[in-house]
C-alpha positions as CSV (number, residue, x, y, z in Angstrom):
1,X,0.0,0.0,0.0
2,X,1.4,3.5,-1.3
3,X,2.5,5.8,2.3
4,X,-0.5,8.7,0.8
5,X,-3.1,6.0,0.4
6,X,-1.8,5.1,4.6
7,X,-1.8,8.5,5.5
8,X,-5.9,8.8,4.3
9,X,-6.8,5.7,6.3
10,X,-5.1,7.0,9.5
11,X,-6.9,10.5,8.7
12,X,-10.3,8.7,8.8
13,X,-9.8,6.7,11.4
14,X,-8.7,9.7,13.3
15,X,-12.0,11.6,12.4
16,X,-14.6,10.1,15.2
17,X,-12.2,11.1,18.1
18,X,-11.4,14.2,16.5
19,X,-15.5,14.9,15.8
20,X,-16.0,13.5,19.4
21,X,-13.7,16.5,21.4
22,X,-15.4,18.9,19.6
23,X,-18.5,18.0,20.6
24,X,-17.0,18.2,23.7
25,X,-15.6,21.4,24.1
26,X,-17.9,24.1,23.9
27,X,-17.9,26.6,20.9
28,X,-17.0,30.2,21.5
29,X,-20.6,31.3,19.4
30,X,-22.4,28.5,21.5
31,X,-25.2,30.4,23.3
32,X,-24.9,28.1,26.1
33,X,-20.8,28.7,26.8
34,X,-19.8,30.7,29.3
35,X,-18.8,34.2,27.8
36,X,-15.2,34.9,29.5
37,X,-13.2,38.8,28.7
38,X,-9.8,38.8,27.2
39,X,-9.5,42.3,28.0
40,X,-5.9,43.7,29.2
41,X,-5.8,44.4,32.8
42,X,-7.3,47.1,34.5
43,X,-8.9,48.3,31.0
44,X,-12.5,49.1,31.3
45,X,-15.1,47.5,28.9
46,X,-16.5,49.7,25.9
47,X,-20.3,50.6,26.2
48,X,-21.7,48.4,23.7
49,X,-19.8,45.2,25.1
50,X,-22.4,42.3,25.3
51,X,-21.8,40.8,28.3
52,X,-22.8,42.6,31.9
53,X,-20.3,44.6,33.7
54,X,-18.2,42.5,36.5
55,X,-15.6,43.1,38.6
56,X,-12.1,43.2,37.6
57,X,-10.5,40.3,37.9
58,X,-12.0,38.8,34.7
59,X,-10.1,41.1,32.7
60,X,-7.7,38.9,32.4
61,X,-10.0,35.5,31.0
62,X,-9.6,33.9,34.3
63,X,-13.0,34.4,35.8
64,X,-16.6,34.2,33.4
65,X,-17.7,37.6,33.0
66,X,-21.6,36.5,34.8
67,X,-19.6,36.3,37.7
68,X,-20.9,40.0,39.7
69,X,-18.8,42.3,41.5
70,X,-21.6,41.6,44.3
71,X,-21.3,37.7,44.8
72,X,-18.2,38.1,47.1
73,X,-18.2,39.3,51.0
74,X,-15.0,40.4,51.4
75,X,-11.9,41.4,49.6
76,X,-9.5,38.1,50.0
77,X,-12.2,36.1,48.4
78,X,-12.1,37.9,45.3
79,X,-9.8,34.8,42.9
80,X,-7.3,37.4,41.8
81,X,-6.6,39.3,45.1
82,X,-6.1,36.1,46.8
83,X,-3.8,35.1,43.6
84,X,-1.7,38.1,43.7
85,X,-1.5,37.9,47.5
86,X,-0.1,34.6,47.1
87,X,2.6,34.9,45.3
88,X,4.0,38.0,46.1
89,X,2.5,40.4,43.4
90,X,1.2,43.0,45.5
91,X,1.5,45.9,42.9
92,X,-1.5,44.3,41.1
93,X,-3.3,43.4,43.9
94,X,-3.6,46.9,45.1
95,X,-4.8,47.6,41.5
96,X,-7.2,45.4,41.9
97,X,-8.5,46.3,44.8
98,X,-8.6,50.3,43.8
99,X,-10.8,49.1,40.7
100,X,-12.7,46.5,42.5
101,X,-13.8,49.4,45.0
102,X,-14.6,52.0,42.4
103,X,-16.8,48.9,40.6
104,X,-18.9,48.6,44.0
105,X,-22.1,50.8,43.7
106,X,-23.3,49.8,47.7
107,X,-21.5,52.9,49.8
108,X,-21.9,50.6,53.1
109,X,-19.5,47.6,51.4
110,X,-17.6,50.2,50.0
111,X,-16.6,51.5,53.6
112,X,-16.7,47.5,54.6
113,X,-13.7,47.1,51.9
114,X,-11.7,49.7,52.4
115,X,-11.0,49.0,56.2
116,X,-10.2,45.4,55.3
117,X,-7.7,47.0,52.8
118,X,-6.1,48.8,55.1
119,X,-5.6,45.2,56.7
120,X,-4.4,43.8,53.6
121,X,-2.2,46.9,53.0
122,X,-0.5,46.9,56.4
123,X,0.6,43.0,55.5
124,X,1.9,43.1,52.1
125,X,5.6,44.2,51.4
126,X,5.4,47.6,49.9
127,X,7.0,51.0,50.3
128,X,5.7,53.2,53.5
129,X,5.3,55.9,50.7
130,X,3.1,53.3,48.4
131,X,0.8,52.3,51.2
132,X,0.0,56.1,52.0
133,X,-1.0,56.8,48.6
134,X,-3.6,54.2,48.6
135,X,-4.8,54.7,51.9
136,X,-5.5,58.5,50.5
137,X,-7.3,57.0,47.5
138,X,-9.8,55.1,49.5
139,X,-10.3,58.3,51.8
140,X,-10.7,60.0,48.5
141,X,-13.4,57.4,47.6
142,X,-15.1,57.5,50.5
143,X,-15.3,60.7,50.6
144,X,-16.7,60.9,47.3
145,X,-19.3,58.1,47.8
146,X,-20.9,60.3,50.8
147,X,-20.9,63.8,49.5
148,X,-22.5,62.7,46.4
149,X,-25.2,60.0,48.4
150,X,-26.2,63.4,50.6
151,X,-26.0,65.9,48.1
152,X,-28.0,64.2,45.4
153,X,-31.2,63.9,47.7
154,X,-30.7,67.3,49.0
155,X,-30.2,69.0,45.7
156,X,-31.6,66.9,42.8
157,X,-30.4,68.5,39.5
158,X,-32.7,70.4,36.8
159,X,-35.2,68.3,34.8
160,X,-35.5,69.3,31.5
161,X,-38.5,67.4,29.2
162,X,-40.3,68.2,26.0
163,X,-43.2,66.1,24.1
164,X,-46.6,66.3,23.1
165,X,-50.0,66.1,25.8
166,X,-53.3,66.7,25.8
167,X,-54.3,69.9,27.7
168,X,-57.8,70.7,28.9
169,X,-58.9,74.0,29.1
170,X,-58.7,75.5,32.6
171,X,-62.4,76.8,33.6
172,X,-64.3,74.8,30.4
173,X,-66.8,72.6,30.5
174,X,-67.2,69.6,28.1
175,X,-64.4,68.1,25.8
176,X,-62.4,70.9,25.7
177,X,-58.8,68.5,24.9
178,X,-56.3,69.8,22.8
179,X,-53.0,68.8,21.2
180,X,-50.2,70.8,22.8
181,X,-46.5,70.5,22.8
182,X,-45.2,70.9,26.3
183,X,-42.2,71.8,27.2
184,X,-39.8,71.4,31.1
185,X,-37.5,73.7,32.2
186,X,-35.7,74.3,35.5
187,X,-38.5,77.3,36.4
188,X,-41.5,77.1,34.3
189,X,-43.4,74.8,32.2
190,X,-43.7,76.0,27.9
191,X,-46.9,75.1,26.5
192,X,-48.0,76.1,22.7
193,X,-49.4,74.9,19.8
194,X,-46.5,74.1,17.2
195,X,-42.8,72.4,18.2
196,X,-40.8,75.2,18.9
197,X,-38.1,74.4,15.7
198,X,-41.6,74.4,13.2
199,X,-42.0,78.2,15.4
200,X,-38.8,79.7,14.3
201,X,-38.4,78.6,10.7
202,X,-42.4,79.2,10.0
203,X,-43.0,82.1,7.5
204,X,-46.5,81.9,7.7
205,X,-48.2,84.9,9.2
206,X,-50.9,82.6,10.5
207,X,-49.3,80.4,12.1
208,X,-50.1,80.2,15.9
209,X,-46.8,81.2,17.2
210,X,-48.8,81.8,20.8
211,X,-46.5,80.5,23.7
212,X,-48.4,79.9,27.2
213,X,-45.9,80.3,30.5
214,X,-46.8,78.8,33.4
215,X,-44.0,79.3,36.8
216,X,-43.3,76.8,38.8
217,X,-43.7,78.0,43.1
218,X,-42.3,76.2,45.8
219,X,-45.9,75.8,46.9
220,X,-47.3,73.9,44.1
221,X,-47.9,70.6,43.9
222,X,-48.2,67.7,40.9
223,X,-49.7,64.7,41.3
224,X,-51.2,61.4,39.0
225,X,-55.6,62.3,38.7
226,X,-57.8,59.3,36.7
227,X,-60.0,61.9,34.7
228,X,-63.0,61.0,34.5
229,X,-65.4,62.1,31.1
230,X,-68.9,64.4,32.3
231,X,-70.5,62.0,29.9
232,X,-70.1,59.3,31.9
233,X,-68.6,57.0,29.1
234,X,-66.0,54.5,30.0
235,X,-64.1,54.6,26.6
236,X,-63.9,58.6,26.8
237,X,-61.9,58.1,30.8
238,X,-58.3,59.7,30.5
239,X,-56.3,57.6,33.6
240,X,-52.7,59.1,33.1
241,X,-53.2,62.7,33.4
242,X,-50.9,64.9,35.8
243,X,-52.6,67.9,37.8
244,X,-50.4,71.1,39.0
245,X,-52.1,72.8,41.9
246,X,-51.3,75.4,44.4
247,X,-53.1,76.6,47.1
248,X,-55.9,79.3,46.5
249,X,-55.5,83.0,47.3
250,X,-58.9,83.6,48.3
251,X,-60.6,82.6,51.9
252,X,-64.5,82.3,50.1
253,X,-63.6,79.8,47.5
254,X,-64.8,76.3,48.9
255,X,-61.5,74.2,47.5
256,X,-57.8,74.9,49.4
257,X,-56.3,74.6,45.8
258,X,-56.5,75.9,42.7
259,X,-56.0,73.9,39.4
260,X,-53.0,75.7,37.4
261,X,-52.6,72.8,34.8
262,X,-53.8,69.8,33.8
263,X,-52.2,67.4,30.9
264,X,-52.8,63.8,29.7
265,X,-49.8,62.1,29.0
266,X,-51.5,59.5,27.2
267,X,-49.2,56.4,28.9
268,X,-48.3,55.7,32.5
269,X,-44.7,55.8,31.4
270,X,-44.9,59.4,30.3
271,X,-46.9,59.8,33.5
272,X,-44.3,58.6,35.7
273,X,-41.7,60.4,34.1
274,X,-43.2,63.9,33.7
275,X,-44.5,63.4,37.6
276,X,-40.6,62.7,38.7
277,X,-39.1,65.5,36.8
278,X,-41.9,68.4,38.0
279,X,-41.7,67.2,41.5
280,X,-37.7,67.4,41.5
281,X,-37.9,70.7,39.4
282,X,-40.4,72.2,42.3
283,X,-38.3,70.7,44.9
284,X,-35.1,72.9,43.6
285,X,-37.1,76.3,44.1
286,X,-36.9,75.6,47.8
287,X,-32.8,75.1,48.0
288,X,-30.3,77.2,48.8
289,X,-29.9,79.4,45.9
290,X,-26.4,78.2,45.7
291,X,-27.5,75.3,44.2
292,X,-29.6,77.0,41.2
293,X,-26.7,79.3,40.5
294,X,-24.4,76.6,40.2
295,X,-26.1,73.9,38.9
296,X,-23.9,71.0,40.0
297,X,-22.3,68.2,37.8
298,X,-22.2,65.4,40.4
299,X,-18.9,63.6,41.6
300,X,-17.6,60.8,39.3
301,X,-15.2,58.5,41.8
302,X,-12.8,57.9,38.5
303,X,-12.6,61.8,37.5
304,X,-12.2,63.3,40.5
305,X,-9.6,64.6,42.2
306,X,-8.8,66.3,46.1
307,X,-8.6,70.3,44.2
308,X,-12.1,69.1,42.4
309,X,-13.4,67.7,45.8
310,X,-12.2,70.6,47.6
311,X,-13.7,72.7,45.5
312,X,-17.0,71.3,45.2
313,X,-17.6,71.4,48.9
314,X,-16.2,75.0,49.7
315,X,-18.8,76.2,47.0
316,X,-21.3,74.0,48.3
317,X,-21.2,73.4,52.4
318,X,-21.5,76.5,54.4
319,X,-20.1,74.1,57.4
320,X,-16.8,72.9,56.2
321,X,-14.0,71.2,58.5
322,X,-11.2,72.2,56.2
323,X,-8.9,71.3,59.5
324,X,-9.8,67.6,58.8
325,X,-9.7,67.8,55.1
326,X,-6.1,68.9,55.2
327,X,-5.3,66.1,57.5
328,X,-6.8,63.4,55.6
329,X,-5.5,64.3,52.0
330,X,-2.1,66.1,53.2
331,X,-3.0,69.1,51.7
332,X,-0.2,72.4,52.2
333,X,-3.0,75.6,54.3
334,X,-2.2,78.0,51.5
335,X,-4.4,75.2,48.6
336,X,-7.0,75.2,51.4
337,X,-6.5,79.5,51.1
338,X,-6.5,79.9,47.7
339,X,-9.6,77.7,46.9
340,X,-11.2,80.1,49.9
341,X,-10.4,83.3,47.7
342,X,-11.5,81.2,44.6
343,X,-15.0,80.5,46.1
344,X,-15.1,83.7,47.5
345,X,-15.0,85.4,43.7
346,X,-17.3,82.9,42.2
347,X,-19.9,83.4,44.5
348,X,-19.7,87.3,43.8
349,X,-18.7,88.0,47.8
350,X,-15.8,91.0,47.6
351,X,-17.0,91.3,51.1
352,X,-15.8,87.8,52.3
353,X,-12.6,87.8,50.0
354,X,-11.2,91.1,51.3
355,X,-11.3,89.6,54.9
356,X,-10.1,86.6,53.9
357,X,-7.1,88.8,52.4
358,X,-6.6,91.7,55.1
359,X,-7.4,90.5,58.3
360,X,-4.2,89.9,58.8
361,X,-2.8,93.1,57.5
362,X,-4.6,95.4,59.4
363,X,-7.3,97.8,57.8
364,X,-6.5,98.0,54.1
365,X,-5.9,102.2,54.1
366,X,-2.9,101.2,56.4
367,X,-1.2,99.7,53.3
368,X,-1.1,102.6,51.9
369,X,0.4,105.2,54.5
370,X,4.2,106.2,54.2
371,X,4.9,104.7,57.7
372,X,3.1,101.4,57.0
373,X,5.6,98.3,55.7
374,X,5.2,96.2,52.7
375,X,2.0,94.2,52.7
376,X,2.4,90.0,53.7
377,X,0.9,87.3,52.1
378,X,0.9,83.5,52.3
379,X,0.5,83.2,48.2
380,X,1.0,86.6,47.3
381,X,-1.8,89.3,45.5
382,X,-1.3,87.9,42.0
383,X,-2.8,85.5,42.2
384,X,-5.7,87.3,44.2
385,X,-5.6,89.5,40.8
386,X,-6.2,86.8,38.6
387,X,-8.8,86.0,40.7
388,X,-10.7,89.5,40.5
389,X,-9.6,89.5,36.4
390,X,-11.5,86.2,36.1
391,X,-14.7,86.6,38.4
392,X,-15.0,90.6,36.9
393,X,-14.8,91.9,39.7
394,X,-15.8,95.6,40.5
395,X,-13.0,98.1,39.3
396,X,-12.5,99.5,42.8
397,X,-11.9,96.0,43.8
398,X,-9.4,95.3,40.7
399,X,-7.2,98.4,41.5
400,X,-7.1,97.8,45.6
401,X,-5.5,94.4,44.9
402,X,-3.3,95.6,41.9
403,X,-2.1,98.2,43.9
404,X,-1.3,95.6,46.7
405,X,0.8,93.6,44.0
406,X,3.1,96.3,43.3
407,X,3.5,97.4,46.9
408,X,4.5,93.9,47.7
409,X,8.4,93.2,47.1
410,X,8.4,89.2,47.3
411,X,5.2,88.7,44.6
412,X,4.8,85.4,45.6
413,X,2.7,83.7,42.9
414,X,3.3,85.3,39.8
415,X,-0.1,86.7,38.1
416,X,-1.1,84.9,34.7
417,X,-2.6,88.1,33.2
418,X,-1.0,91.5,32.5
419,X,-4.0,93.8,34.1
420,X,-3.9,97.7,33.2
């Protein structure tokens, strides 16, 4: 027999064992196999990946990707930390444990993980300087994770919404619906006939360009209302309509409350939705006005940093423990100053900034008199400048700090800006 005709024979012989392990091993487009990420390490997964977020460790294509960041107590369970414990690799076990933390959405197991990091931290072999660093990035995180929890149910942000309703006529009797497009906004609600694009590139003279404002008052209130028709029919029933009411002006009238608007929104989902946003949007006129004037962005854990934290709370908390701050994050008095002075412009208080700058200088005409000596300051007055430049500051304000500046021989931090 010729060595090719052999070599066929062995082939088919060969081709029930082969067909066999196939069978055996499961495909990689089988909808029943395990999905498993062969990301790099530490890389986070693209928006439109298929397979639900997980922790960390199955970047890697150790661990299936079903496995949830939430199916683990604590921290040493976790395959990878225990792995890289193990042998010695604590570099990438603190990495994992810095993404496994910013991957946890509950704020109590958050706090529950970070103290057993600390454990895990004090055991491992790494630099004095290394285990500080990290030990700041959790307090960071934690941080984070509680200003954001308190602040976003004390200040919800702005709803804005737009779509088409049914409005009923305020005062009519009978079917007196009409097709409106309805419009959200932090203050008042936008009601009219047309969209408001069709509005502004119209040319037609009779077009109903007519744009009803109704205010929003901290003393209104929405809620869901089953109207029901005068008719009495069943089929003519509107059951996802919203009502705005607020309470009535005038003693004689037998209702508390006064119906200011009244919409059907055609689908409970709508209803739902446009309920949630007016209540949050009526909830904001009662804030601080800080809050409206700054309509804040929200803390992202992976974005932010101490200056952005800093910031954020010296604009936002009156009450502010900048003593511990500093403590916690090791940051120098004159950062914790200078975001002061920065708050101080953006908030329009020349008031508050010029005793943040002079109350240790004395009254500010003192600078000025022959017998008085050169001005002191922690960071200097350009950069008190470049504040005043940047915030516009009143021109009497402007010139007392330039004049400062110059008077000062050791400047300090240079200004940015030439001023004139």
């Amino acid at each position: 027999m010729s060595l090719p005709m052999q070599r066929r024979r062995r082939r088919r012989a060969s081709l029930p064992v082969a067909n066999a392990v196939r069978a055996a091993i499961p495909s990689r487009t089988s909808p029943s196999s395990t999905p498993v990420c062969r990301r790099p390490l530490g890389q986070l997964p693209s928006a439109a990946a298929a397979p639900p977020r997980t922790f960390y460790g199955a970047s890697i294509g150790l661990i299936p990707c079903h496995v949830k960041a939430s199916s683990y107590a604590a921290l040493q369970d976790y395959p990878l930390v225990a792995f890289f414990r193990g042998v010695g690799r604590y570099t990438d076990m603190t990495t994992e444990i810095l993404q496994l933390l910013l991957a946890q959405s509950d704020v109590a197991r958050v706090q529950e993980w970070a103290r057993e990091a600390d454990t895990l931290l004090d055991s491992s072999h790494q630099p004095a300087w290394l285990r500080d660093q990290v030990g700041q990035y959790i307090q960071l995180q934690l941080w984070i994770r509680d200003t954001e929890a308190k602040d976003a149910a004390i200040a919800p942000p702005e709803q804005t919404l737009s779509g088409w309703a049914d409005q009923r006529q305020i005062g009519s009797q009978g079917l007196k619906w009409g097709k409106r497009h309805v419009q959200l906004t932090a203050t008042y609600i936008a009601i009219q006939k047309h969209e408001p694009d069709k509005v502004e590139r119209s040319v037609n003279p009779f077009l109903d360009k007519r744009q009803e404002c109704i205010s929003l008052a901290a003393d209104m209130q929405v809620q869901c209302r089953h109207h029901a028709s005068s008719t009495h029919a069943t089929s003519l029933d509107r059951p996802y309509c919203i009502e705005l009411v607020r309470p009535s002006s005038c003693d004689t009238l037998s209702t508390p409350t006064v119906i200011v608007l009244l919409l059907d929104m055609w689908s409970e989902r709508a209803q739902n939705e446009w309920l949630a946003a007016i209540q949050a949007n009526i909830a904001r006129l009662t804030l601080d006005p800080i809050w409206r004037t700054f309509p804040r962005n929200g803390l992202a854990p992976r974005t932010t940093t101490v200056a952005h934290l800093w910031h954020y709370m010296a604009l936002y908390h009156t009450s502010l423990d900048h003593h511990r701050f500093s403590d916690t994050f090791a940051v120098d008095p004159t950062r914790i100053f200078y975001q002061h002075l920065r708050v101080s412009g953006l908030k329009q208080q020349w008031d508050a900034l010029a005793e943040l700058t002079t109350r240790r200088l004395g009254k500010v005409k003192m600078l000025f008199s022959s017998r008085a000596g050169p001005p002191q300051s922690a960071i200097g007055f350009g950069p008190i400048v470049d504040i005043c430049v940047d915030c516009n500051a009143p021109p009497e304000v402007l010139q007392t700090y330039v004049a400062l500046y110059e008077k000062q021989p050791h400047k300090g931090w240079r200004a940015r800006r030439r001023w004139g």
